[in-house]
C-alpha positions in Angstrom: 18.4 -6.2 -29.4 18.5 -4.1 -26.6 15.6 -3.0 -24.5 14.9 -0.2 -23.1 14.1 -0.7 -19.5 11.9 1.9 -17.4 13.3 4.7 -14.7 12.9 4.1 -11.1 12.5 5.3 -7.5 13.3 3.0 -4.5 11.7 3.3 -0.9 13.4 2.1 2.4 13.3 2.7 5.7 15.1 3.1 9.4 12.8 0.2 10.1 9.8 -2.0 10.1 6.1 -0.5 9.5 7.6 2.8 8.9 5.5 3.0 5.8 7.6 1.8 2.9 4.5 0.0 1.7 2.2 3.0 1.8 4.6 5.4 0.2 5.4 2.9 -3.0 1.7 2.8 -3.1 0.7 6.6 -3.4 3.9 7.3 -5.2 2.3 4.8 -7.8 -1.3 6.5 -7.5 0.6 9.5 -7.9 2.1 8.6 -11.1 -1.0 6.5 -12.7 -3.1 10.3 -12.5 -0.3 12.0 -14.6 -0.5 9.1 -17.0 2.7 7.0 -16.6 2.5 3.8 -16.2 4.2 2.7 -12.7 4.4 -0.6 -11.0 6.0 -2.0 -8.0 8.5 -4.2 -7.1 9.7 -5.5 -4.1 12.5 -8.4 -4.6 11.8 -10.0 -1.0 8.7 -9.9 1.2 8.1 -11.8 4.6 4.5 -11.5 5.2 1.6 -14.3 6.3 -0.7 -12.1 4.5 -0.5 -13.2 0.5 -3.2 -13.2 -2.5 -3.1 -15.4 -5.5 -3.2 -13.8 -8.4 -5.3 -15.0 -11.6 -2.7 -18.0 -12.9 -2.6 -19.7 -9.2 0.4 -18.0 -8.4 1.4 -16.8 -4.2 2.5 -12.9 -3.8 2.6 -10.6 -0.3 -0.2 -8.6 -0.2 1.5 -5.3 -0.2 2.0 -6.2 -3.6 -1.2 -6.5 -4.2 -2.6 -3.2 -2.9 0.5 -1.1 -4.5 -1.2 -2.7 -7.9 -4.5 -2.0 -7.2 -3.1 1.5 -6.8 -0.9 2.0 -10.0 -4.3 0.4 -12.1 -2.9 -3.0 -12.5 -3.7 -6.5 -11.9 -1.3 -8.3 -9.6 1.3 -9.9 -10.9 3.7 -12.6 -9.2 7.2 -10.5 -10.5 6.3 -7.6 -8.3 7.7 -9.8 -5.5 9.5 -12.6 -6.8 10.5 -13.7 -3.5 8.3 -14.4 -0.3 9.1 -15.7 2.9 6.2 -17.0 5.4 7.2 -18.0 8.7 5.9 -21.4 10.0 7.7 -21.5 13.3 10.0 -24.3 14.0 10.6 -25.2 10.8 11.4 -22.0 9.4 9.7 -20.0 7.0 8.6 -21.1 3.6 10.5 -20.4 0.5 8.3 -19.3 -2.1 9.7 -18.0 -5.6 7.9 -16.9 -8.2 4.7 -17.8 -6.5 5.5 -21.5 -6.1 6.2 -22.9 -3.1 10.2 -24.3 -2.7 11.0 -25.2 0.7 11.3 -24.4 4.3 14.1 -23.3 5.2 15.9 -21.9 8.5 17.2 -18.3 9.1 21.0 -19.6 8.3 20.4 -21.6 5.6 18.0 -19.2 3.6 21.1 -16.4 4.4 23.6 -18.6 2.7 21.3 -19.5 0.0 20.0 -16.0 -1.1 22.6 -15.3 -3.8 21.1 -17.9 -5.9 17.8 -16.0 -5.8 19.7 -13.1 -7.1 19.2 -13.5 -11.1 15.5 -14.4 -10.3 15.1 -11.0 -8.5 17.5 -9.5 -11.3 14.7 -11.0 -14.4 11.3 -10.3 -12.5 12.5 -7.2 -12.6 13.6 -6.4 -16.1 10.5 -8.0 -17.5 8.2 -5.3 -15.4 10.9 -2.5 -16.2 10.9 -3.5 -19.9 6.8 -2.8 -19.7 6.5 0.0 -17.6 7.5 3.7 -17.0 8.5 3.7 -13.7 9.6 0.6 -11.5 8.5 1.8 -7.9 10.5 -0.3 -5.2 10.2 -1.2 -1.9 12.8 -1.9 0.7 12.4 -4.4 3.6 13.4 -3.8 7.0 16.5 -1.1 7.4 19.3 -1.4 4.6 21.6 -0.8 8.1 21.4 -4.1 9.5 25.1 -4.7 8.9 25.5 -8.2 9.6 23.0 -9.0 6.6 24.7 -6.5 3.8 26.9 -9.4 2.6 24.2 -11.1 0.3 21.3 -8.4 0.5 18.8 -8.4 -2.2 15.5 -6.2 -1.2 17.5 -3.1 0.4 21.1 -1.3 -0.9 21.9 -4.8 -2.7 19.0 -3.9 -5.0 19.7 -0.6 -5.3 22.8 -1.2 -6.1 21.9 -4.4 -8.4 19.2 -1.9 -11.1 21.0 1.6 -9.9 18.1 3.4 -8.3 17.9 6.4 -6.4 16.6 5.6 -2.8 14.5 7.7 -0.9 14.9 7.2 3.4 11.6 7.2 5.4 11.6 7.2 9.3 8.6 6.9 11.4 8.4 10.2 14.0 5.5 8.3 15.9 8.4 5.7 17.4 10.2 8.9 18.2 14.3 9.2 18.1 13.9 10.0 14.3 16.4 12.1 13.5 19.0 9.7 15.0 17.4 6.8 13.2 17.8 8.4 9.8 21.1 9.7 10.7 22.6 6.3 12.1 20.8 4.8 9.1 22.9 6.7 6.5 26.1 6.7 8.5 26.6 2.4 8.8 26.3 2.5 5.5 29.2 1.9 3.1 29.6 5.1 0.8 28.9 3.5 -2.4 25.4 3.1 -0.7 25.3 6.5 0.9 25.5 8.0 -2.6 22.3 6.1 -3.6 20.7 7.9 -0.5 18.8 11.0 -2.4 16.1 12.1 -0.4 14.8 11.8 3.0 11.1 11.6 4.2 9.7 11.8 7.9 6.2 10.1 8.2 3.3 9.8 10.6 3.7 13.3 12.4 1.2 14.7 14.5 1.6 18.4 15.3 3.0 21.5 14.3 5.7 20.9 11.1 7.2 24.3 11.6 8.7 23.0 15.3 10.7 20.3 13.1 12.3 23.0 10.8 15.5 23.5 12.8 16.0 19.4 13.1 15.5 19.4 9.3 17.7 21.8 8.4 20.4 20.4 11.0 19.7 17.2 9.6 20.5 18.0 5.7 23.7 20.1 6.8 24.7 17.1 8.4 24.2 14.0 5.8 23.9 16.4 2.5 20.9 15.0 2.4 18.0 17.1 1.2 14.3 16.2 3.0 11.6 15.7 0.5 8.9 16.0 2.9 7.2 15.6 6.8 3.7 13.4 6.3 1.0 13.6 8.7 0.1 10.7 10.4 -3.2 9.3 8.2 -6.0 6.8 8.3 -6.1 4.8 5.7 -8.3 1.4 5.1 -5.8 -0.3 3.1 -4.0 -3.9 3.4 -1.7 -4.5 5.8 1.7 -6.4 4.9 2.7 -8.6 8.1 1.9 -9.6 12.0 3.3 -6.2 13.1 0.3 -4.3 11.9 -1.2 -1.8 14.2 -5.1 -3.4 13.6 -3.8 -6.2 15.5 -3.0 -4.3 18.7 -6.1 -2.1 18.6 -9.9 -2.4 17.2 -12.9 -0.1 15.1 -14.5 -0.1 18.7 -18.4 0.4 18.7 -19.0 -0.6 22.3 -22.5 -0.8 21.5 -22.8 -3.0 18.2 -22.3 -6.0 16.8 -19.2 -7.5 18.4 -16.8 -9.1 16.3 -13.5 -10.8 17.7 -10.9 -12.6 15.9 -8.5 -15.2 17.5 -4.9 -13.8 17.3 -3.2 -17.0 16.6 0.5 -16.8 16.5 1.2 -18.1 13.2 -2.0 -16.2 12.0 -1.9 -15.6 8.6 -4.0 -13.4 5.5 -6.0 -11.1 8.5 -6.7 -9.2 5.7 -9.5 -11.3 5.2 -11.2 -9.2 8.0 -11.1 -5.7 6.7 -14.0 -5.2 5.1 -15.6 -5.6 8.0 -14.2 -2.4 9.2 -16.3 -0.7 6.6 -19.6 -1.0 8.3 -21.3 1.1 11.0 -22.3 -0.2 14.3 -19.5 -3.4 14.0 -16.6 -3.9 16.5 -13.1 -5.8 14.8 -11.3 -6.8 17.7 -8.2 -9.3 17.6 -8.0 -11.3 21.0 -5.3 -13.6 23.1 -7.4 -14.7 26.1 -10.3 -16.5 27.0 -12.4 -13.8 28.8 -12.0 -11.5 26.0 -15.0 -14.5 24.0 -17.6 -13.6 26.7 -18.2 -10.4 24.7 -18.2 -11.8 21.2 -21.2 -12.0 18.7 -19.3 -13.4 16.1 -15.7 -15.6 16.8 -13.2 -15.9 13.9 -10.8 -18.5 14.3 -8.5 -17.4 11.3 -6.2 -18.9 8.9 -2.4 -19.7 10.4 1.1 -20.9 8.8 1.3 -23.5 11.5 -2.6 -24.8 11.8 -1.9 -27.7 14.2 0.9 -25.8 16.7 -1.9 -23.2 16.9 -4.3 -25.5 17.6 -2.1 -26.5 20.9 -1.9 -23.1 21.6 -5.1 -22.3 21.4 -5.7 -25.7 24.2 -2.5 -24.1 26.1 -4.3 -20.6 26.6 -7.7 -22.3 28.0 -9.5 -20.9 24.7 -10.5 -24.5 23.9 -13.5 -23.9 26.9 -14.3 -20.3 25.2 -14.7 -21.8 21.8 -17.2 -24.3 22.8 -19.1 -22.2 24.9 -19.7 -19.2 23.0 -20.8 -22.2 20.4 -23.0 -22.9 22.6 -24.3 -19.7 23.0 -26.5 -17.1 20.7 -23.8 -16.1 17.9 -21.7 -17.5 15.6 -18.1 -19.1 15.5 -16.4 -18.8 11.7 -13.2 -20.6 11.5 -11.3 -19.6 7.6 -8.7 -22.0 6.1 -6.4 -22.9 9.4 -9.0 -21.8 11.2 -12.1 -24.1 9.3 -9.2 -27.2 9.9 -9.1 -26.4 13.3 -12.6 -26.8 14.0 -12.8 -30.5 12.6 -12.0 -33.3 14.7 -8.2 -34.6 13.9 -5.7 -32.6 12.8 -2.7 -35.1 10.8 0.6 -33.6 9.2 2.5 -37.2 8.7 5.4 -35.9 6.2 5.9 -32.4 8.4 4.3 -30.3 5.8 3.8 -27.7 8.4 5.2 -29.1 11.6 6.7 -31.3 13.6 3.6 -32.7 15.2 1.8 -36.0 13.6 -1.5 -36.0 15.1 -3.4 -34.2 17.3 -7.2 -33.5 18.5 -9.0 -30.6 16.7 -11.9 -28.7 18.6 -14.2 -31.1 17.0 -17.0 -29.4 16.1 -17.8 -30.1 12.9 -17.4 -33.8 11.6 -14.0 -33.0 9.4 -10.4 -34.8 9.5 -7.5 -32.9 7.7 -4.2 -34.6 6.7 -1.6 -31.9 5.7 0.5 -32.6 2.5 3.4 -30.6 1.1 0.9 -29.8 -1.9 -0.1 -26.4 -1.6 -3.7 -25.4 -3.1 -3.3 -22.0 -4.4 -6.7 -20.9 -6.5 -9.1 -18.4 -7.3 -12.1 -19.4 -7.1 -16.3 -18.5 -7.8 -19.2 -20.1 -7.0 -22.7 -19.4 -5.0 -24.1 -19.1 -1.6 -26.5 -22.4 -1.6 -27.8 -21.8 2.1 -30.6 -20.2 3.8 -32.3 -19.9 6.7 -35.1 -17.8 8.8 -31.9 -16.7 10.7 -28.2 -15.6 10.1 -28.2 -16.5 6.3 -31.9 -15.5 6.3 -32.5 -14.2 2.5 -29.0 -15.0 1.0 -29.1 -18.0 -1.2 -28.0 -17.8 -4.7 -25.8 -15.1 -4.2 -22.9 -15.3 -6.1 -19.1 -14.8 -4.4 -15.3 -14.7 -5.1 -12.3 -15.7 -2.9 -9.1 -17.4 -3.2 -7.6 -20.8 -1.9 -4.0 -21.0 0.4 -3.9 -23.9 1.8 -1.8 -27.5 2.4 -3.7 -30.4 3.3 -7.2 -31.9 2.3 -10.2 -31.7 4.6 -12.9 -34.8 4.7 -16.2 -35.0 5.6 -16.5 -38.1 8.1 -20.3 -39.2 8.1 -23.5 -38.6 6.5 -24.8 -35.8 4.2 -24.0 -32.1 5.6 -24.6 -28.8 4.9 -22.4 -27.2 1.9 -23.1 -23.5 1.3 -20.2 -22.7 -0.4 -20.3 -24.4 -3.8 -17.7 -23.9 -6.9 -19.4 -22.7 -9.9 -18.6 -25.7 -11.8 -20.6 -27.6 -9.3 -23.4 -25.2 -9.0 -25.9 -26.7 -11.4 -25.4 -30.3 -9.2 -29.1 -31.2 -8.1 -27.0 -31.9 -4.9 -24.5 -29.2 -4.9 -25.6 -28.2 -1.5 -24.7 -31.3 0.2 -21.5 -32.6 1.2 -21.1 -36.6 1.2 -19.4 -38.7 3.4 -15.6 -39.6 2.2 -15.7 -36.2 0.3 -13.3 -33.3 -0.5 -15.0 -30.2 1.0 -14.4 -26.4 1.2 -17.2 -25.5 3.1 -19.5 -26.8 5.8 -22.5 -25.3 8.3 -23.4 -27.1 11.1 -27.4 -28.4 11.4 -28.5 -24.8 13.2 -26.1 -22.7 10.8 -24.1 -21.1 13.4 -21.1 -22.5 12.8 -19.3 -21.9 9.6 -15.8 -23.7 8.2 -14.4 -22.6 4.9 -11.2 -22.4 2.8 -12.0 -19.6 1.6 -10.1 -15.8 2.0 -11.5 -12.9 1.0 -15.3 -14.1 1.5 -16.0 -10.8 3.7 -15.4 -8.4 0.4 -18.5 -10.5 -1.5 -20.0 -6.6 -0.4 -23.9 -8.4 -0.7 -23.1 -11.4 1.2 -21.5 -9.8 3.8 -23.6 -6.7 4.3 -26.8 -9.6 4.3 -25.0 -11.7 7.1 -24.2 -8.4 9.3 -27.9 -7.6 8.9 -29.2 -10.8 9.6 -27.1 -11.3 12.8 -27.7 -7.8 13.9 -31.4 -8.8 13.8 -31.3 -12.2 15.2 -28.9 -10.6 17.9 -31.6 -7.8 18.9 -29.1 -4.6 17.8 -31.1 -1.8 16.2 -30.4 0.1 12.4 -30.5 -3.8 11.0 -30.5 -2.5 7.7 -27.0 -3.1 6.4 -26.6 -2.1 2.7 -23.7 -4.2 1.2 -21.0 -1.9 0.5 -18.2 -2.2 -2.3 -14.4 -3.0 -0.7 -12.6 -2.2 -3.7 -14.3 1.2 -4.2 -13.4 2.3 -0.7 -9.6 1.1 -1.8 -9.8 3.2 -4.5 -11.0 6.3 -2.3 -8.1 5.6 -0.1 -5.7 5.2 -3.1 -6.5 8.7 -3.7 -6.8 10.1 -0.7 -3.0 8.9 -0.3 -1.8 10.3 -3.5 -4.3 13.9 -2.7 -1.8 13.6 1.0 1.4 13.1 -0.6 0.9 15.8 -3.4 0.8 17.9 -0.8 3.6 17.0 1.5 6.3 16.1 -0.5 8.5 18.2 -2.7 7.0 16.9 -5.9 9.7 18.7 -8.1 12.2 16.8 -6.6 10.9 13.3 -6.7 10.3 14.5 -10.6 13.8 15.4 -11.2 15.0 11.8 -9.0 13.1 10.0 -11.1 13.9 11.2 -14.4 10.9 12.5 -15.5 9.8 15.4 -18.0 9.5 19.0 -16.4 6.2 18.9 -17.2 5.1 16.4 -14.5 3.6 18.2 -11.4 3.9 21.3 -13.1 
């Protein structure tokens, strides 16, 4: 029997971080309020920043936040396909949320075509559910030595017949030749699939762009759907080339918070919600000076835990580690980051790398051996830990996160500190203690300034993390110590809409109506 399968719309763009990802998610916001059910798709995603979704399943975390914007629960098809680079050995192959293998640059090109009818179902099932399939592009569809066996740009377009709409990013500047050379190296059976253009992140006066536009049109028959203003937005960002990491929320004169920029560093997402509070400082740092300042250290998660770890001895931030330890505030260290902080780091079948063994910072008594077993989990369970200091106040507090990690991290000697607990382990008379020989996914040290876990998304627990800013504040001697915990996914939702409030009224919303395929009576 034959089913009918949903309309779509595809984003791409002249580039990287032109804003593919933040136009399929207000176009889906945009669809949700006039009641059509919209999802997105993207066929194949490099990223280090990923989620699990409910069933233990791996997805890029653009995904994710396009989702949370059409009203839906992730779900692995909306990106069938994810690549995370791990440095020498390539990037990971992950398909359907389950880990493959790793595989060099050449030998994932030559193997992509198989990876075509996986693309080709994920998305049929989603079309055959929804309204509208809202894609996303990767890259520039004008790369011309990759066209051959393209699945995420024109060879997708191409594959489910959608009409494409062309975004180029005015802040890089040379945008009118980037949209133009764009559309000209491509064959014209994809230039017809070409339907709209779109210029994003202007600052300035949009009536000094006219002439270009109208040039521009004349020129590629091409009509321009719309100039967006450059916009703030707190939302997710997709890979390493996210502006957050070059720049921080700077408040000179509170609580300093500076995260490790690792070169393999992975899900920095995890530190977004910290953005949300007044009075903190997100920084991302490279050198060893840049510590001195720091209340709080983060040694994050990475894709390649143990050559970061020799980077991180290379760069001289070894010293700066252990002395800001050593110091007043507090050193975190989150999946690659928590392994890191133990005292051996082993990887004997080259999960990760080509390194056997090597020295961690050793400063909590841990070993990790890696394993080509991935852990991928959601996980619950309450804060068992408290103190007259930074975890003054918060035990029994209940939290949520997720679990991406290979390897399994041991607790050498003795009985130590466990704050993090499971909930099936919660009612354990010694649920807070971790036992020598044991499995762990958390540990404190004796004075509770250091802190090792597994665990992403801790910081959007809103009351745990609103308690531990207040405490440290306190203990620190900033003023306003009162931090009220604040709810992460309601400010998403605010910035869902303030995206879709932006768009509806910068593009030409008649004629993304009439590309799609929808009634006359949308955007009426």
């Amino acid at each position: 029997m034959a089913v009918n399968l949903a309309d779509n719309i595809m984003v791409q763009g002249t580039g990287s971080s032109v804003g593919k990802s933040v136009l399929v998610a207000g176009i889906c916001r945009l669809l949700k309020r006039e009641g059509i059910s919209a999802v997105p798709f993207k066929a194949q995603n490099m990223a280090l920043n990923s989620f699990v979704t409910a069933d233990g399943r791996e997805m890029g975390r653009a995904q994710v936040f396009q989702a949370e914007a059409a009203g839906l629960d992730p779900d692995v098809r909306m990106n069938p396909v994810l690549l995370k680079p791990s440095g020498e050995k390539g990037s990971q192959i992950i398909v359907r949320g389950k880990p493959q293998e790793n595989m060099k640059a050449g030998e994932y090109y030559e193997y992509k075509p198989q990876l075509k009818s996986v693309v080709n179902e994920a998305y049929r099932e989603l079309a055959a559910k929804h309204d509208v399939v809202v894609i996303e592009g990767a890259g520039s569809p004008a790369e011309i030595n990759l066209q051959k066996n393209d699945i995420v740009n024109m060879g997708m377009a191409e594959m489910v017949n959608a009409p494409v709409l062309l975004a180029g990013d005015i802040d890089r500047g040379g945008v009118f030749a980037s949209l133009y050379g764009t559309v000209e190296l491509l064959p014209e059976k994809h230039r017809k699939l070409v339907k709209a253009l779109i210029i994003n992140k202007f600052r300035g006066d949009k009536s000094l762009l006219e002439p270009g536009l109208r040039q521009l049109e004349d020129m590629l028959d091409i009509p321009f759907m719309g100039v967006l203003p450059y916009i703030e937005l707190a939302l997710d960002d997709e890979d390493s080339l996210s502006e957050r990491l070059s720049s921080s929320v700077d408040d000179s004169s509170g609580l300093q918070i500076k995260v490790i920029l690792l070169p393999h560093i992975s899900n920095f997402t995890d530190f977004n919600p910290l953005e949300m509070y007044d009075g903190v400082s997100v920084e991302y740092i490279k050198n060893p000076e840049e510590v001195d300042s720091a209340d709080v250290l983060i040694i994050p998660g990475s894709k390649n835990t143990l050559e970061d770890r020799i980077w991180l001895r290379n760069r001289g931030l070894d010293r700066a580690i252990k002395q800001h330890a050593s110091s007043e505030g507090m050193l975190i260290g989150i999946c690659g980051g928590f392994q890191m902080l133990g005292r051996k780091l082993a990887d004997p079948e080259g999960a990760e790398s080509n390194l056997q063994e090597i020295p961690g910072l050793d400063m909590l008594p841990l070993e990790t051996e890696m394993n080509p077993d991935k852990r991928t989990v959601q996980s619950s369970g309450k804060w068992l830990y408290e103190d007259d200091g930074f975890f003054a106040g918060m035990k029994g507090l209940e939290l949520e996160g997720y679990e991406i990690h290979m390897g399994e991290t041991e607790l050498l000697y003795g009985d130590h500190l466990r704050p993090l607990v499971p909930g099936e382990e919660c009612d354990d008379e010694a649920a807070g203690l971790a036992r020598a020989d044991s499995n762990i996914i958390s540990l404190l040290n004796e004075d509770g300034s250091i802190l090792g876990t597994y665990w992403h998304g801790i910081f959007e627990n809103g009351e745990w993390t609103g308690k531990l800013l207040e405490n440290l504040r306190r203990e620190l001697g900033y003023e306003g110590v009162e931090t009220e915990g604040k709810n992460y996914q309601e400010l998403k939702e605010q910035e869902y809409d303030k995206l879709a409030d932006m768009l509806g009224e910068n593009l030409d919303l008649n004629l993304l109506r009439d590309i799609i395929g929808l009634s006359e009576n949308i955007w009426r």
